[in-house]
C-alpha positions as CSV (number, residue, x, y, z in Angstrom):
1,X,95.0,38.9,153.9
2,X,94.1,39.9,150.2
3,X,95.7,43.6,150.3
4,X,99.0,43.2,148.0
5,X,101.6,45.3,149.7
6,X,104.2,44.7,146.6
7,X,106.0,48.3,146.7
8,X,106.5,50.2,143.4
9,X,109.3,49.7,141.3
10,X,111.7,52.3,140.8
11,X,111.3,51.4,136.8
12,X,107.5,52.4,137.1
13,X,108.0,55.6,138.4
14,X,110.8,56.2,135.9
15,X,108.4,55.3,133.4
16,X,105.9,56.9,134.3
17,X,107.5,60.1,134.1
18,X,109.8,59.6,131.1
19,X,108.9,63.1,128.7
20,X,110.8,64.5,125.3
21,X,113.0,67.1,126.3
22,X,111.2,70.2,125.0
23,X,114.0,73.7,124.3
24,X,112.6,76.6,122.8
25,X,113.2,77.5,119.1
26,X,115.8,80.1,118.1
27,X,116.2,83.9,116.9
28,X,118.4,83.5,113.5
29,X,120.8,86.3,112.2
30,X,119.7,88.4,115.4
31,X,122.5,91.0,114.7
32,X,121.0,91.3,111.3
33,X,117.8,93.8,113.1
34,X,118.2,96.2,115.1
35,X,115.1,98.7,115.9
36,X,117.2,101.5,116.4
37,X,118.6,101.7,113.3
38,X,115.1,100.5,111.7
39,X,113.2,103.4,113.6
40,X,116.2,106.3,113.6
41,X,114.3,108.7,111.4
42,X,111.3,108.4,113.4
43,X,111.8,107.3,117.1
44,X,115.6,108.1,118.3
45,X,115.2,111.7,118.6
46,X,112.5,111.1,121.2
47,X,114.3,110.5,124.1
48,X,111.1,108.1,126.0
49,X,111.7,106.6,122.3
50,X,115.1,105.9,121.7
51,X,115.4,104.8,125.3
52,X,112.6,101.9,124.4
53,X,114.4,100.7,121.1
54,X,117.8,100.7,122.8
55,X,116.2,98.4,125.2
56,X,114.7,96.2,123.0
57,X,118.3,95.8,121.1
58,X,119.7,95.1,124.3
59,X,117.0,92.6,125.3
60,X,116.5,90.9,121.6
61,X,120.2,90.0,122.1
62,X,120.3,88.8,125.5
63,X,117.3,86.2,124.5
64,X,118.8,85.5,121.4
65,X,121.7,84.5,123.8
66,X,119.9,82.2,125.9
67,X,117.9,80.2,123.4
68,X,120.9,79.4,121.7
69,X,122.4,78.1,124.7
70,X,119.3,76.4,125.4
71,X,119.4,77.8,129.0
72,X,115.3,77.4,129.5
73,X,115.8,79.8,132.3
74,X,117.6,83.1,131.1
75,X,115.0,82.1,128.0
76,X,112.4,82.2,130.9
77,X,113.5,85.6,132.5
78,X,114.8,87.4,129.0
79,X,111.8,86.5,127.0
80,X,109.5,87.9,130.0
81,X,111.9,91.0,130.2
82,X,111.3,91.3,126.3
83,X,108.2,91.1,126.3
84,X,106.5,94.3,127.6
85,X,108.8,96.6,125.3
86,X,108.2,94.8,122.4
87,X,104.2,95.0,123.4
88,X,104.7,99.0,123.8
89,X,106.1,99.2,120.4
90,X,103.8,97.3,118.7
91,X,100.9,99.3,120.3
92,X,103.0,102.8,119.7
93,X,102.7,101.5,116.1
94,X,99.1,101.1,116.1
95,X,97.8,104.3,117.2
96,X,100.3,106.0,114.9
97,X,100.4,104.4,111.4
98,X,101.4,107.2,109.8
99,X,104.1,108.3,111.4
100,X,105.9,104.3,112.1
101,X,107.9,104.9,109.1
102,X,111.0,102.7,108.5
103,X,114.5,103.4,107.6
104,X,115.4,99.7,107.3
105,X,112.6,96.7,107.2
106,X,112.3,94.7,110.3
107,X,112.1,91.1,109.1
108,X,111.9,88.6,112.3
109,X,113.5,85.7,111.6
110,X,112.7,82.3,113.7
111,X,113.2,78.9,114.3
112,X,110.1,76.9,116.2
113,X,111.3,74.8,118.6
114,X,108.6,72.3,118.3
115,X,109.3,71.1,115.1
116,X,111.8,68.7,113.4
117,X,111.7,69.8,109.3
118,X,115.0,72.2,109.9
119,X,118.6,71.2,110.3
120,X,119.3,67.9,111.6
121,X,115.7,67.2,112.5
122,X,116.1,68.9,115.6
123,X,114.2,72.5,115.2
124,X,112.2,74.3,112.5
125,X,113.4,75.8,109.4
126,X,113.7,79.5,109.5
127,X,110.3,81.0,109.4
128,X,110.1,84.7,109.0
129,X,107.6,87.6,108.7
130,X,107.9,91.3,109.1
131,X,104.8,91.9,111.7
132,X,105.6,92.8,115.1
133,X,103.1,90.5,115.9
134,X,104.6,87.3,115.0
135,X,108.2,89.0,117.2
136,X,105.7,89.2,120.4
137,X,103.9,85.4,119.1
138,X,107.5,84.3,119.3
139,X,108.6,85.7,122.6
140,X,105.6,84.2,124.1
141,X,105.9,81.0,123.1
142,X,109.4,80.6,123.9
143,X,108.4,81.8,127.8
144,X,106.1,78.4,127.3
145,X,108.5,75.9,126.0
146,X,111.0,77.3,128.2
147,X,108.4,76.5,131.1
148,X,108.3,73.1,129.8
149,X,111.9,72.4,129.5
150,X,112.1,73.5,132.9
151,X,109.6,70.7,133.7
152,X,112.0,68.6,132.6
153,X,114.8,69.3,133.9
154,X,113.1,69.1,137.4
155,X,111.2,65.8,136.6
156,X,115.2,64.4,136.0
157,X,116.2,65.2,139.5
158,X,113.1,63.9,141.4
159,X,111.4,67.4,142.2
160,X,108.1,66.4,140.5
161,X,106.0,69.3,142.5
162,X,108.1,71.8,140.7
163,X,108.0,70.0,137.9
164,X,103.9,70.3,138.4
165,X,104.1,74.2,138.2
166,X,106.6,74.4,135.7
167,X,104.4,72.5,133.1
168,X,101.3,73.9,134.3
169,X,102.5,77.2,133.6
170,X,103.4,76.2,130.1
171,X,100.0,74.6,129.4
172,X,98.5,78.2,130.7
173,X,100.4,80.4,128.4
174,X,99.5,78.0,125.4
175,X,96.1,78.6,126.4
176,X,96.4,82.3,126.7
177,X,98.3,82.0,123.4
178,X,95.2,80.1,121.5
179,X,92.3,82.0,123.4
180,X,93.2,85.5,123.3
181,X,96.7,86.3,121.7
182,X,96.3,85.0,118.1
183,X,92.7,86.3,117.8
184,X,93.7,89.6,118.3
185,X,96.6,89.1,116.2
186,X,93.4,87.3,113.3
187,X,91.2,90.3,114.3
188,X,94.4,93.0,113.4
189,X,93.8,92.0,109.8
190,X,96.7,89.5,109.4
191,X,97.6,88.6,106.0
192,X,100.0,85.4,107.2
193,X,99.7,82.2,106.2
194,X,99.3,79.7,109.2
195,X,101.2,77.5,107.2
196,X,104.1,79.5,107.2
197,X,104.3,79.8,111.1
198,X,105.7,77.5,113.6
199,X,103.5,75.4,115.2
200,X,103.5,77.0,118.4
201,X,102.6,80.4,116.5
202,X,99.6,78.7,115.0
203,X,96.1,78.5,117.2
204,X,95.9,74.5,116.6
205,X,99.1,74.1,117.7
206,X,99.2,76.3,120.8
207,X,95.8,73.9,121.9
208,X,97.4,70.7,120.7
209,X,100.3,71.6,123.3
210,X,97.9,73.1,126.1
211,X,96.7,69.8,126.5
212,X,100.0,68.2,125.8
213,X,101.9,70.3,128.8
214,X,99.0,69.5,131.3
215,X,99.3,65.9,130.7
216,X,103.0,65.8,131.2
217,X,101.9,67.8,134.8
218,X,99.7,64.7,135.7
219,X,102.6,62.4,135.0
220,X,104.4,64.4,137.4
221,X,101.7,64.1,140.0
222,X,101.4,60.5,139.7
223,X,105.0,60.2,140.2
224,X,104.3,61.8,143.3
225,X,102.1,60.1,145.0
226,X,103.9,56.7,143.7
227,X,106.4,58.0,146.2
228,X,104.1,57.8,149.1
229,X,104.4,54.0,151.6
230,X,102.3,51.0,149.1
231,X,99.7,51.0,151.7
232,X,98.2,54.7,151.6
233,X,98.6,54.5,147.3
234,X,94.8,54.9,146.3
235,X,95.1,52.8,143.3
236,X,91.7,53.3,141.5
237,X,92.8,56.9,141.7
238,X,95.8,56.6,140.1
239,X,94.5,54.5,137.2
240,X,91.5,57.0,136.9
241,X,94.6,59.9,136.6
242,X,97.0,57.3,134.0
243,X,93.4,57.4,131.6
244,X,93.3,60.7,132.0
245,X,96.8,61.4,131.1
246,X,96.9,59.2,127.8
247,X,93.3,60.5,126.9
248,X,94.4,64.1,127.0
249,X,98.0,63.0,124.9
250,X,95.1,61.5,121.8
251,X,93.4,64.7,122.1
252,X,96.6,66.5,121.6
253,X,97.2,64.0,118.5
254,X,93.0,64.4,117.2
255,X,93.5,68.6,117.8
256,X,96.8,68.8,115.9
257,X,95.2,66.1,112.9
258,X,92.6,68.7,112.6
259,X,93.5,72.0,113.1
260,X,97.2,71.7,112.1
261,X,97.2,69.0,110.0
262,X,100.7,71.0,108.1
263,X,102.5,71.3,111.4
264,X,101.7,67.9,112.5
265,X,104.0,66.7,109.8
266,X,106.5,68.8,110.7
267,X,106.7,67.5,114.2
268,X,110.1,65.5,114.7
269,X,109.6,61.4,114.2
270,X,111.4,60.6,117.4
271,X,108.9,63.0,119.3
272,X,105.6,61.0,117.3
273,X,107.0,57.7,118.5
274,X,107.1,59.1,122.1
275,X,103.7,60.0,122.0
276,X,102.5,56.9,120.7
277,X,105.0,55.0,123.8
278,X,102.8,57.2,126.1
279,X,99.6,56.4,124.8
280,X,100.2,52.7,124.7
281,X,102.2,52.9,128.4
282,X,99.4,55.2,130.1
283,X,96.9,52.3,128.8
284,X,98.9,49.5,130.3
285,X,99.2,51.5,133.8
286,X,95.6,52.1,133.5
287,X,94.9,48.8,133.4
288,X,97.4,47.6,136.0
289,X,96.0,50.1,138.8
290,X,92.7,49.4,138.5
291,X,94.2,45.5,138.7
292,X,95.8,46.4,142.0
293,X,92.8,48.4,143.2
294,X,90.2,45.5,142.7
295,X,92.5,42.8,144.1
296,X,92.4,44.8,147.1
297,X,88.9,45.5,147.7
298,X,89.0,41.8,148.8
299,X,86.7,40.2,146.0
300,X,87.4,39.7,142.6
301,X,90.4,38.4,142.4
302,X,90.0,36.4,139.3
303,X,89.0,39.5,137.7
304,X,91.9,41.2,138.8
305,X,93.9,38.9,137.9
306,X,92.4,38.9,133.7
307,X,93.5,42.8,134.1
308,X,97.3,42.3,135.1
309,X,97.3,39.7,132.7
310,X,95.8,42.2,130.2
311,X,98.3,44.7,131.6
312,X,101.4,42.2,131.1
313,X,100.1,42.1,127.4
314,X,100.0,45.8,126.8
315,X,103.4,46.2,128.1
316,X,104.7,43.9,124.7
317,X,106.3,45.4,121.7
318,X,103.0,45.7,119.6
319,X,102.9,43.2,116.4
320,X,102.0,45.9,113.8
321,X,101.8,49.5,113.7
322,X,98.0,49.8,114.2
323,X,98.0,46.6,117.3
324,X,98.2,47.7,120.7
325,X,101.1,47.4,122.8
326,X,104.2,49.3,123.2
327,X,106.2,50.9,119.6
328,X,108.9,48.3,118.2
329,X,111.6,51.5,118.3
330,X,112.0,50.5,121.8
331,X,114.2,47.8,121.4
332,X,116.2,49.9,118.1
333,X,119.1,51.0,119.6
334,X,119.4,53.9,117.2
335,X,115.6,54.7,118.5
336,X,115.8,57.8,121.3
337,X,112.9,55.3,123.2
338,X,116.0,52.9,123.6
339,X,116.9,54.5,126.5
340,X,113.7,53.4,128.6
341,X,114.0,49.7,127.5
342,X,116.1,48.6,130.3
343,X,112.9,50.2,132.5
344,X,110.6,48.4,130.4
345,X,111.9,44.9,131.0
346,X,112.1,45.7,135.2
347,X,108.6,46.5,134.9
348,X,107.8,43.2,133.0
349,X,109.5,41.7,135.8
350,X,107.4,43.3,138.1
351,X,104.5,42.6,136.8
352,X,105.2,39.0,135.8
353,X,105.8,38.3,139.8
354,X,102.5,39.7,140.9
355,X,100.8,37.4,138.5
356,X,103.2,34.8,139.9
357,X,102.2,35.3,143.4
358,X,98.2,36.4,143.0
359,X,97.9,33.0,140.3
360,X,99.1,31.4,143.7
361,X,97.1,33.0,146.3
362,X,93.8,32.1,144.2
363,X,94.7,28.5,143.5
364,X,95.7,27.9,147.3
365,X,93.6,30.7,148.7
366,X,90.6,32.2,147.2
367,X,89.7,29.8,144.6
368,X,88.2,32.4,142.2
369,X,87.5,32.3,138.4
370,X,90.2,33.8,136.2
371,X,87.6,35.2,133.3
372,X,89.0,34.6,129.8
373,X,89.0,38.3,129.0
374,X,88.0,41.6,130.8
375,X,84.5,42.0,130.5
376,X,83.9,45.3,129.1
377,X,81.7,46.6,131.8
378,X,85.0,46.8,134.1
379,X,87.4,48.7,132.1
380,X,87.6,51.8,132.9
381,X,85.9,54.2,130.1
382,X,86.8,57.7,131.6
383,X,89.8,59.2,133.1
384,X,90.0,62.2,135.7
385,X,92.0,65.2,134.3
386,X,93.2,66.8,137.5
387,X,95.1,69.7,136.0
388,X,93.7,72.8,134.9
389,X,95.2,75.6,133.3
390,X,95.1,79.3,134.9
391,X,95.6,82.9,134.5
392,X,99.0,83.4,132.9
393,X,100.6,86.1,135.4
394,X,101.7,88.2,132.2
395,X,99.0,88.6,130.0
396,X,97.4,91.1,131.7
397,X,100.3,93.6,131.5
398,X,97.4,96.4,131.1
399,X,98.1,98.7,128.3
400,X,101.6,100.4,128.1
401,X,101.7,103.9,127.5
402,X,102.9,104.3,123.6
403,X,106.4,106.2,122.9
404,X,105.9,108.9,120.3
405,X,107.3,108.3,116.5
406,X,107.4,111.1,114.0
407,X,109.6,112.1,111.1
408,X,109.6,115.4,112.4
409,X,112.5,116.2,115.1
410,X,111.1,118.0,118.1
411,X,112.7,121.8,119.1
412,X,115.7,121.6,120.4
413,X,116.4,122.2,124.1
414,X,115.8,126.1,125.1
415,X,113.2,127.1,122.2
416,X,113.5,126.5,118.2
417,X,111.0,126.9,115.4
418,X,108.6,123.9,115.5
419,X,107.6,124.8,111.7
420,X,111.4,124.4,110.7
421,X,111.0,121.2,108.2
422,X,113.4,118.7,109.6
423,X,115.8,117.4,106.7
424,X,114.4,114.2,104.9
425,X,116.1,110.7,106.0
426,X,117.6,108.9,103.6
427,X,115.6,106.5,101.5
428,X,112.3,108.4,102.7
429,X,110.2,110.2,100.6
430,X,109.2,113.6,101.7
431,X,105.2,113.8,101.2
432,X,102.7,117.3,100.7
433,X,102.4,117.7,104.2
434,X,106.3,118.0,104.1
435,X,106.3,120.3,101.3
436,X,103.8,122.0,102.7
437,X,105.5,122.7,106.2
438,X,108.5,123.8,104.5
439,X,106.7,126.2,102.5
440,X,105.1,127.6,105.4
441,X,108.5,127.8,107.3
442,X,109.9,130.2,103.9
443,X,107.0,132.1,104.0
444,X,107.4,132.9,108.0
445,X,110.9,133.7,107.3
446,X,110.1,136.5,104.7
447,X,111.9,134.3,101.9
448,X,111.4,134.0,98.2
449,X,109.0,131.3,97.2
């Protein structure tokens, strides 16, 4: 019988779905702004108004909260609770420039959670800027990572479908983020630097991780059907999906090179070597399907033997930086890849009994040529990228109705003089047309001028 029924390893699948541990960044010195205080001369006498910036103090805090907890799903439901206020304000800006005038300066204060040039290597440094824009770019983002770490946290306790949706949903909001969020913020006439953004604020960035996110989904989706009984595994499938995965994790690496070249050197070392361990582990599993596929079609065998043998080699600590194989970190106990060594020498194992037991099937069996090396016309070129992003459920909130802002308090309750000036705020400077009312309002009142 040639179909080889060897079940899959626990190691493989634990491999196979091994990711960084994404958390979104962080809001620094959030009691430092409040937009009540910032908008008091111009919004909290409206009562639709001061309603709005109470809530978005309120809300600001809560998701401050939660990312500094690092609980990916109050970050989740905060930031998406967030998100529509902070929208209406910034459009209730827009259509009234004149009149959005400050008692205190709003200066949003972040730390991306993507990158590793901040404390400890672990986050961003503070990046700040006083647009609106780069507050909703923020909150956004966050709602993505915060998908992602969700991803995570499912792919630890086996629940790889969810795990699916979760990163899927990240990958979509990057997309929404790259395609139609920071070209409108480009189109608003922004004067910000890219390079003084976090990388998940940045259009390179958000496609880098799009592609990024969707990969870690098809991990998740070959985990799953790893779980199914050896003999309904379609192998060439699955080595067609492992391709697919690392191809989309060197685009990821070619799109940030080229479009983010700054933030790709801010990205965390530990999470560079992890890409480069997927790239080099989604080759070898590549090659070990497709192994396993051809063996069973019945034929071949001494070709599929060259490819486990080829597979066997991949899965070796590479000689230099720019060899194939898997990254040397992996056996530096102070390396975070340490952790998957143990997995990595059960799958040698694995691996090294198959050849073991196929080398004696064709010396006793089938009698097949083992050719020296792979020929090239049987490797397999091109992967199948299964995930696609969709519609993020969010970005078409429609357009919220803007809350009025004026310097000019509106009549009190049971009639008043509209022309009445209003008394001037401090630190604002009263302009002609305020002159002007107030003159008017002496006039109607008979007074000397």
């Amino acid at each position: 019988m040639s179909t080889d029924d060897s079940p899959i390893p626990p190691s493989l699948i634990r491999l196979a779905t091994s990711l960084h541990q994404y958390n979104p960044g962080s809001i620094d010195s959030a009691n430092k702004l409040t937009f009540s205080k910032s908008f008091k001369s111009s919004g909290m006498h409206h009562p639709s108004t001061s309603s709005l910036l109470r809530t978005l103090d309120s809300t600001r805090v809560d998701l401050a909260t939660t990312l500094t907890s690092k609980d990916a799903s109050g970050v989740e439901g905060n930031g998406t609770r967030y998100l529509p206020s902070i929208r209406r304000l910034l459009l209730s800006c827009e259509v009234q420039p004149d009149t959005a005038v400050l008692d205190e300066k709003l200066n949003f204060m972040w730390r991306g959670g993507l990158e590793g040039d901040g404390p400890g290597g672990t986050c961003g440094k503070v990046r700040s800027s006083q647009a609106l824009m780069y507050e909703v770019s923020m909150t956004v983002a966050s709602i993505s990572i915060a998908h992602a770490s969700l991803g995570c946290s499912d792919s630890q306790t086996g629940s790889f479908a969810s795990s699916v949706t979760n990163f899927k949903k990240a990958a979509s909001i990057m997309n929404y983020m790259h395609t139609k969020h920071l070209p409108q913020w480009v189109s608003l006439g922004s004067s910000t630097s890219e390079g003084d953004l976090p990388i998940e604020c940045v259009t390179g960035g958000c496609k880098g991780f799009e592609r990024v996110f969707l990969a870690h989904a098809q991990q998740m989706a070959v985990a799953k059907a790893l779980q199914e009984p050896v003999e309904k595994i379609n192998f060439g499938l699955i080595a067609k999906l492992c391709k697919g995965i690392q191809s989309e994790i060197d685009e990821f690496v070619k799109q940030l090179r080229s479009e983010a070249a700054v933030h790709y050197c801010r990205l965390p070392p530990p999470y560079l070597k992890y890409i480069a361990f997927q790239i080099a582990l989604q080759e070898a599993l590549t090659m070990y399907f497709n192994a396993r596929a051809t063996w069973n079609k019945g034929k071949e065998f001494g070709l599929a033997m060259a490819m486990m043998y080829d597979a066997r080699a991949m899965l070796n600590v590479r000689a230099s930086i720019t060899s194939r194989g898997i990254p040397e970190d992996i056996e530096n106990s102070n390396s975070a890849l340490y952790v998957l060594r143990g997995e990595l020498v059960n799958f040698r194992t694995h691996v090294d009994k198959m050849i073991e037991s196929w080398k004696r099937d064709i010396d006793t069996v089938y009698f097949d040529k083992i050719p020296n090396t792979v020929p090239v016309s049987s490797v397999l070129k091109k992967g199948m990228v299964m995930m696609k992003v969709e519609p993020w459920e969010h970005a078409n909130l429609g357009d919220p109705e803007p809350v009025p802002l004026s310097v000019q308090a509106p009549a009190p309750p049971g009639g008043g003089d509209y022309s009445a000036p209003p008394p001037t705020a401090p630190g604002l400077e009263r302009t002609d047309s305020d002159l002007a009312r107030e003159l008017q309002a002496k006039l109607n009142a008979g007074e000397d001028v």
